[in-house]
N, CA, C and O atoms as a GROMACS GRO file, in nm:
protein
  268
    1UNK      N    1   0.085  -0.119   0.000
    1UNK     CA    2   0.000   0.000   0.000
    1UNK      C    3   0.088   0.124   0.000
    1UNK      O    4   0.201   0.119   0.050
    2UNK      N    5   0.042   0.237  -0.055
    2UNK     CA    6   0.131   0.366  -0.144
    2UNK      C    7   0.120   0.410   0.031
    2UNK      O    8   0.043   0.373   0.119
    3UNK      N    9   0.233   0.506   0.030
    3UNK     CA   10   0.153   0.615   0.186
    3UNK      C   11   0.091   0.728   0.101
    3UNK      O   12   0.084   0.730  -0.022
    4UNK      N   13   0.061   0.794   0.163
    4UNK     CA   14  -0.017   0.930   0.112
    4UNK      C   15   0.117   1.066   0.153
    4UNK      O   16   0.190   1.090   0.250
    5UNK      N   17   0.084   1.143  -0.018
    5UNK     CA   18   0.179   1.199   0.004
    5UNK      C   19   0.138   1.353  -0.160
    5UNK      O   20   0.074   1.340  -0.265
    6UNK      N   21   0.195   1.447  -0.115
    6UNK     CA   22   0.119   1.525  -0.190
    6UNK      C   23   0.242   1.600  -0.312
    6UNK      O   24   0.311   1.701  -0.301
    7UNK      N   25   0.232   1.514  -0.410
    7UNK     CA   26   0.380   1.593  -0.476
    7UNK      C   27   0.356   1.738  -0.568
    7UNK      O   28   0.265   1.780  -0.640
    8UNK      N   29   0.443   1.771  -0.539
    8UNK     CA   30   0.439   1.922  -0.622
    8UNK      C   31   0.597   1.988  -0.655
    8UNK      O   32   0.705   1.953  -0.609
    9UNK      N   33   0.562   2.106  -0.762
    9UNK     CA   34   0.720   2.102  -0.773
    9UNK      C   35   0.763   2.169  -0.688
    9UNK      O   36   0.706   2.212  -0.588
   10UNK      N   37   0.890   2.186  -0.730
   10UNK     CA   38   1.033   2.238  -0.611
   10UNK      C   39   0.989   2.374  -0.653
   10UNK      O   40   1.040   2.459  -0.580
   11UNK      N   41   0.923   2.416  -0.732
   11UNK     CA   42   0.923   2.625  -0.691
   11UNK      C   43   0.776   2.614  -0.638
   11UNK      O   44   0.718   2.722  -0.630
   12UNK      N   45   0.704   2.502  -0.599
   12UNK     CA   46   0.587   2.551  -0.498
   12UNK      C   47   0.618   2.486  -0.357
   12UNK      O   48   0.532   2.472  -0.270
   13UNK      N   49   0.734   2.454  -0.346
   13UNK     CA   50   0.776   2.395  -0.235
   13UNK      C   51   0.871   2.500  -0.157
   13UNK      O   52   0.865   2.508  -0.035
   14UNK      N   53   0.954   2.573  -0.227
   14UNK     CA   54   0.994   2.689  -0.220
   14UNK      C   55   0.883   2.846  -0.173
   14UNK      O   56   0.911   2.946  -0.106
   15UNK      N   57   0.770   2.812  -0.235
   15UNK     CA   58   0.754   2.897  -0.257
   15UNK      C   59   0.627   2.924  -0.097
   15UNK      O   60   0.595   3.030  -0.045
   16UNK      N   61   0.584   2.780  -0.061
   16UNK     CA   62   0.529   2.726   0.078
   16UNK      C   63   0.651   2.809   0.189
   16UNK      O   64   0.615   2.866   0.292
   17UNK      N   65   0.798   2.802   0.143
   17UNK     CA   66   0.834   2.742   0.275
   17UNK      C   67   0.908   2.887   0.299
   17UNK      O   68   0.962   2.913   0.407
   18UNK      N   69   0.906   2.986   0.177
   18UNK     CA   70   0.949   3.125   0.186
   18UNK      C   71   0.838   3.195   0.276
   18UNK      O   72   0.852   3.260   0.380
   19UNK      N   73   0.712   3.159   0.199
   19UNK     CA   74   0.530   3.228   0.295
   19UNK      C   75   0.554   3.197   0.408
   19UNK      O   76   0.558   3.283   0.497
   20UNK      N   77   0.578   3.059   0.434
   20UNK     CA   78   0.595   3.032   0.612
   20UNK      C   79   0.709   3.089   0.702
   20UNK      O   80   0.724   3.118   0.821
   21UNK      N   81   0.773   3.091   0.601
   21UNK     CA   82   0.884   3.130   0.682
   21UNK      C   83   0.956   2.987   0.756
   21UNK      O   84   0.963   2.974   0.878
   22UNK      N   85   0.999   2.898   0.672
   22UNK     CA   86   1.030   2.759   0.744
   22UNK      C   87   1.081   2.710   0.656
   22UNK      O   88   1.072   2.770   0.548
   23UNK      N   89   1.150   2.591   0.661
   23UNK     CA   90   1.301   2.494   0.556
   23UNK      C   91   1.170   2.427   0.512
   23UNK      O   92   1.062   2.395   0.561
   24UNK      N   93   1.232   2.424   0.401
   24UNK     CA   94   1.226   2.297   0.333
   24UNK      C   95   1.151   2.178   0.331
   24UNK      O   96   1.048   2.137   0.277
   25UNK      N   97   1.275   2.116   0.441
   25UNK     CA   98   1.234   1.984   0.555
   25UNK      C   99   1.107   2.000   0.572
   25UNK      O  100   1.029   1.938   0.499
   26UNK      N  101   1.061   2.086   0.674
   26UNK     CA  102   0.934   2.097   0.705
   26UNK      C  103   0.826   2.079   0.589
   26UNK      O  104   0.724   2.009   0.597
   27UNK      N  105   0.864   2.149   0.488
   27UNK     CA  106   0.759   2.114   0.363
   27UNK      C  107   0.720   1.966   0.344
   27UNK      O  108   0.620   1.896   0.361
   28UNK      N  109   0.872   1.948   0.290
   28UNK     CA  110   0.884   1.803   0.288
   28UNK      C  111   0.793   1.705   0.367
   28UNK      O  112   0.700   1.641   0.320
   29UNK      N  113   0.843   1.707   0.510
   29UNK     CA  114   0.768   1.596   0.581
   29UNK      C  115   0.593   1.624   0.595
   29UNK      O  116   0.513   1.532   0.610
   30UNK      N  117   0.557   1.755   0.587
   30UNK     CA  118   0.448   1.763   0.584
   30UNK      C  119   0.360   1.748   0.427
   30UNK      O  120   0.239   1.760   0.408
   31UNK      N  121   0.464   1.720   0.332
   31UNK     CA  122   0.380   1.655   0.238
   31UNK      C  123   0.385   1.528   0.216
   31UNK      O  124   0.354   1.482   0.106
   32UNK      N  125   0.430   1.442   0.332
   32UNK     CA  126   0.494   1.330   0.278
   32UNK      C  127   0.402   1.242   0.428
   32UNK      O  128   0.408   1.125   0.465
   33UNK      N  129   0.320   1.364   0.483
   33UNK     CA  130   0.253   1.303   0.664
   33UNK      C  131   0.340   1.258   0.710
   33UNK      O  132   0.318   1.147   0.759
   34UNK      N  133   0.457   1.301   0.721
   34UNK     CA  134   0.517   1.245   0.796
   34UNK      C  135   0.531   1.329   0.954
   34UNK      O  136   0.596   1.280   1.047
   35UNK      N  137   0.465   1.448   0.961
   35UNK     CA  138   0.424   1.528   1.092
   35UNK      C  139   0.260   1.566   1.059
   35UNK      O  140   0.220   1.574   0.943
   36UNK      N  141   0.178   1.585   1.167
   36UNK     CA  142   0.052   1.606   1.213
   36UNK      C  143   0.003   1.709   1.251
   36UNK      O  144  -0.117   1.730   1.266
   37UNK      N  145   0.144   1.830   1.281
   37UNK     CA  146   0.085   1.924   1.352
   37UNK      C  147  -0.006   2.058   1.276
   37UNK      O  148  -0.027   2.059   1.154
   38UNK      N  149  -0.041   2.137   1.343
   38UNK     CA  150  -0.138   2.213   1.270
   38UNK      C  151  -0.026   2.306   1.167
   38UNK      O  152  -0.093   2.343   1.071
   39UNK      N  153   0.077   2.343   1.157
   39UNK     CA  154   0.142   2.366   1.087
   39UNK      C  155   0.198   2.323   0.964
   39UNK      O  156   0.264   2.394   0.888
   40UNK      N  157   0.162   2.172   0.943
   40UNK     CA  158   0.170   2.068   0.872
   40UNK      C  159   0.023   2.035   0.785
   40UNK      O  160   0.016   1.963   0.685
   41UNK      N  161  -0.092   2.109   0.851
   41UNK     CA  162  -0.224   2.103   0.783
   41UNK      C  163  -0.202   2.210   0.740
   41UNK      O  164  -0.240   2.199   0.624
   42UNK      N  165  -0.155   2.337   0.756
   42UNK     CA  166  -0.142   2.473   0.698
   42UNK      C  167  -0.067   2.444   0.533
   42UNK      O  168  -0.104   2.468   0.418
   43UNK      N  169   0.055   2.382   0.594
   43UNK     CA  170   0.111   2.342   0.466
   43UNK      C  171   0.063   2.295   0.322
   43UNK      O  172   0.075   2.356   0.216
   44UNK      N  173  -0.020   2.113   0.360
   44UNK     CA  174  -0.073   2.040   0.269
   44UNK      C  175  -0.209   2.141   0.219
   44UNK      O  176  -0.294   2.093   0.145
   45UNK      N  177  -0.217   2.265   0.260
   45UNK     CA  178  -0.399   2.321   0.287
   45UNK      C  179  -0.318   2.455   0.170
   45UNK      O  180  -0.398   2.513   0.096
   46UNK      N  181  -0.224   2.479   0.164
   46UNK     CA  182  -0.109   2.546   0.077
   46UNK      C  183  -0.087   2.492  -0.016
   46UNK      O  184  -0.058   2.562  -0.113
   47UNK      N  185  -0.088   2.375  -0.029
   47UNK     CA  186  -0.023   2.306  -0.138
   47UNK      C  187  -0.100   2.283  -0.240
   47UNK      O  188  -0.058   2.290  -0.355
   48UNK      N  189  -0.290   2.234  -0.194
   48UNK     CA  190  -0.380   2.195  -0.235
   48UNK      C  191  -0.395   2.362  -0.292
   48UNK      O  192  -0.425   2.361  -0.411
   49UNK      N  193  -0.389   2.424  -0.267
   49UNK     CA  194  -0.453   2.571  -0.288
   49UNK      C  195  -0.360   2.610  -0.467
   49UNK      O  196  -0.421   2.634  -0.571
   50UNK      N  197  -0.215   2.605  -0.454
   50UNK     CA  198  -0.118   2.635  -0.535
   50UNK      C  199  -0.197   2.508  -0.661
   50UNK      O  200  -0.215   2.542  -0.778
   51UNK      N  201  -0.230   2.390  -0.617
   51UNK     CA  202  -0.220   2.274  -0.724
   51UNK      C  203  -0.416   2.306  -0.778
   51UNK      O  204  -0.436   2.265  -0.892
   52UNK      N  205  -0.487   2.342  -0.739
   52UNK     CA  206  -0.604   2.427  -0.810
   52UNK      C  207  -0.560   2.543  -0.885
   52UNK      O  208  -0.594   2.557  -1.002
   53UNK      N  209  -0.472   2.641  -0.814
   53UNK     CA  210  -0.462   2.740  -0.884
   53UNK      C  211  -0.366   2.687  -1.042
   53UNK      O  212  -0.388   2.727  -1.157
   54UNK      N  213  -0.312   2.637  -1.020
   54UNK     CA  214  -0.214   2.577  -1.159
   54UNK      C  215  -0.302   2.500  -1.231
   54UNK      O  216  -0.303   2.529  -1.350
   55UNK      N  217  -0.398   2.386  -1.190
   55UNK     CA  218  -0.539   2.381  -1.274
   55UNK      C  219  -0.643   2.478  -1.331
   55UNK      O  220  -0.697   2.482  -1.442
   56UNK      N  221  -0.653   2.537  -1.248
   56UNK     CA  222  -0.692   2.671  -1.303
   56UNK      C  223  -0.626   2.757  -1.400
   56UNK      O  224  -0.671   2.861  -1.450
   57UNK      N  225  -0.539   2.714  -1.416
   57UNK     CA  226  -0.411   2.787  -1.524
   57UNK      C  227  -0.419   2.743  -1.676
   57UNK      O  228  -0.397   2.808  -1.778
   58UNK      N  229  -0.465   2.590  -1.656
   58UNK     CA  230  -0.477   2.480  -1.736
   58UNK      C  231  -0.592   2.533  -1.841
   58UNK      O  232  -0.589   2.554  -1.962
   59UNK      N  233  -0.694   2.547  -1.739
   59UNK     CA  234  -0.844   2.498  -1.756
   59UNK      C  235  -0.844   2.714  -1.895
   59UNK      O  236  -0.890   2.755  -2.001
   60UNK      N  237  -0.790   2.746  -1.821
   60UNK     CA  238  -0.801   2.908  -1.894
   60UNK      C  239  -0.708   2.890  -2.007
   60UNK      O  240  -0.747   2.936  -2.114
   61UNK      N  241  -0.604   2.838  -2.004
   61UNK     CA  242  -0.527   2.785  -2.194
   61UNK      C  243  -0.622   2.736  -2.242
   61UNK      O  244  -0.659   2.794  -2.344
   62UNK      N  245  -0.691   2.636  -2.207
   62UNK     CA  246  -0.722   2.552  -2.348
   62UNK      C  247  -0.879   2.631  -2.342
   62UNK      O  248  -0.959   2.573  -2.415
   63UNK      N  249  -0.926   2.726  -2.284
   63UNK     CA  250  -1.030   2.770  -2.367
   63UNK      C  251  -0.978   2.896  -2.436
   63UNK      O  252  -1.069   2.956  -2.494
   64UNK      N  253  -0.845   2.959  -2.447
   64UNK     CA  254  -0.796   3.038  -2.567
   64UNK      C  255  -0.774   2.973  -2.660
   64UNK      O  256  -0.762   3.042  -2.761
   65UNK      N  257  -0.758   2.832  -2.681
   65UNK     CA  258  -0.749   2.778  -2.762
   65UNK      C  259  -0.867   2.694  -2.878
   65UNK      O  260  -0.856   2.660  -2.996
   66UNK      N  261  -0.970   2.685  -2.786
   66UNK     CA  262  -1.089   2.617  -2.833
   66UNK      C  263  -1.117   2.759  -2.954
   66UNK      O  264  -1.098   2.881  -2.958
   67UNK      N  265  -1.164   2.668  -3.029
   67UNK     CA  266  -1.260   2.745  -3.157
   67UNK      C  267  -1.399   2.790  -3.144
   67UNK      O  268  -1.456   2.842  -3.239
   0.00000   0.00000   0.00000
C-alpha cells in the first residue's frame, strides 16, 4: 500500500516554505505526513490551494485555444 503523500514542484515547495517562513524539511515531511501538527495542515492546505490554482491555469489555456 502507497503512503499518502502530496507531490508538487520544487518552486511551490519553495515557494510554501518562503510564505511560512520555514526549511524545506518541514515542507517536505508535511507533504509526505510524515508530521501532524497544525502547521503541517497549513502546509498540505497550501499546497492543495497552489495545485487548483495551476489547474486553473490549465483549464483558462485551453479555452484560448478552443474554436
Amino acid at each position: 500500500m502507497n503512503k499518502p503523500q502530496i507531490h508538487l514542484s520544487s518552486t511551490h515547495k519553495n515557494t510554501i516554505a518562503k510564505e511560512l517562513s520555514i526549511s524545506r524539511q518541514s515542507v517536505f515531511y508535511a507533504l509526505n505526513y510524515r508530521v501532524h501538527s497544525k502547521q503541517a495542515r497549513e502546509i498540505r492546505m497550501r499546497a492543495k490551494q497552489l495545485l487548483l490554482d495551476e489547474a486553473a491555469k490549465i483549464d483558462q489555456q485551453e479555452k484560448l485555444y478552443l474554436f
